[in-house]
Each structure stands twice: as structure tokens, then as C-alpha cells.
C-alpha positions in Angstrom: -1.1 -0.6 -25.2 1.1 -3.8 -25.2 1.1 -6.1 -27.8 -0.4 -9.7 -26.6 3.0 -11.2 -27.3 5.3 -9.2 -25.4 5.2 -10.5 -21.8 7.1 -7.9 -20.3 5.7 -4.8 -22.0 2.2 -6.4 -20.4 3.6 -7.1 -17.3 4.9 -3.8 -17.2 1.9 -1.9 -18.2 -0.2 -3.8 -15.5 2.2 -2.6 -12.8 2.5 0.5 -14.2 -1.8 1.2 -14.1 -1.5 -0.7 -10.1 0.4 2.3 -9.2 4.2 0.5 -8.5 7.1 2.8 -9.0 9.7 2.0 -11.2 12.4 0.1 -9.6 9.4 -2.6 -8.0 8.7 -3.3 -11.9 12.3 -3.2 -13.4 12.7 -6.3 -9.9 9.6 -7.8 -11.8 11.1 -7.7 -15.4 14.3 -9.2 -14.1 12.4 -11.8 -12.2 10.6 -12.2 -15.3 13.9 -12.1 -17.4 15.5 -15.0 -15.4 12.5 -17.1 -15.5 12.2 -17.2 -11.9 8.2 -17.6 -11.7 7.9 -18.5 -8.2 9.7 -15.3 -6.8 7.8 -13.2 -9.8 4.4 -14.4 -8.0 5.8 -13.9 -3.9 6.4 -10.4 -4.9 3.3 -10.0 -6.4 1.2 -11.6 -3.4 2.9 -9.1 -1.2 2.0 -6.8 -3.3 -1.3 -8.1 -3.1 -1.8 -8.2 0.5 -0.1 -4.7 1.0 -3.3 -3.2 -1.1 -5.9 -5.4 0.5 -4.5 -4.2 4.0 -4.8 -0.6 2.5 -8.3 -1.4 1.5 -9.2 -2.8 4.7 -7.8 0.2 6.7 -10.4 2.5 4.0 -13.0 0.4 4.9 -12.5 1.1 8.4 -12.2 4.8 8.0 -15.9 5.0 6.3 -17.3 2.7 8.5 -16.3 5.1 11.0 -17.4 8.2 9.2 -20.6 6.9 8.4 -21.5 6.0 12.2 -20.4 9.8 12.5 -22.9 10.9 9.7 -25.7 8.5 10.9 -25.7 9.8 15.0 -25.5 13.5 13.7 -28.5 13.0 11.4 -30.3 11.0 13.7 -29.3 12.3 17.1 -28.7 15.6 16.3 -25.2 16.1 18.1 -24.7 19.6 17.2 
């Protein structure tokens, strides 16, 4: 675990437990390095919307599986 006082270890381990791959957090620790705040947050709302699109196509995918599971239990289809 990082220590509360080291930015990028924190900023690191965050990204690390999101799932980003190496050279996305070594952009991040530059970013973070050069005091550039305002690119450090743009590439983290991309980020952001790149998993909330993945959630929303998941949502999708049981929406459709449990209209599946609800007219075979209810219709009997096979």
C-alpha cells in the first residue's frame, strides 16, 4: 500500500487496481511529474468514459439475456 504522502505511488496504485497497463500510468506519472493537472484529469475522464461505455454495453448484454431467461421461463420456447 502507498504511503499517504507519496502522490505518485497512490496515483499509481489506483491505476494499477483500475486495470491500466503500464505505459497509460508511466503517461500519468509524467503528467503528474510536470505538473500539468489539466491534461492529468482529460486523460483520466477518457478513461472514465471508456469504462462507463463498457458498462453500458454490459448492461445491454443482460438486459438482453434476461428478456431471453424471462420468455423461456414464461413462454416455454423450447
Amino acid at each position: 500500500m502507498a504511503k499517504v504522502c507519496d502522490k505518485k505511488a497512490i496515483l499509481s496504485e489506483s491505476l494499477k487496481d483500475i486495470g491500466c497497463e503500464e505505459n497509460f500510468i508511466a503517461c500519468c506519472r509524467n503528467l503528474m511529474d510536470e505538473k500539468n493537472q489539466e491534461a492529468l484529469i482529460q486523460e483520466l475522464m477518457s478513461l472514465r468514459k471508456i469504462i462507463l461505455n463498457n458498462i453500458h454495453s454490459e448492461e445491454f448484454k443482460l438486459d438482453c439475456l434476461d428478456v431471453l431467461i424471462y420468455k423461456l421461463q414464461k413462454k416455454n420456447l423450447i
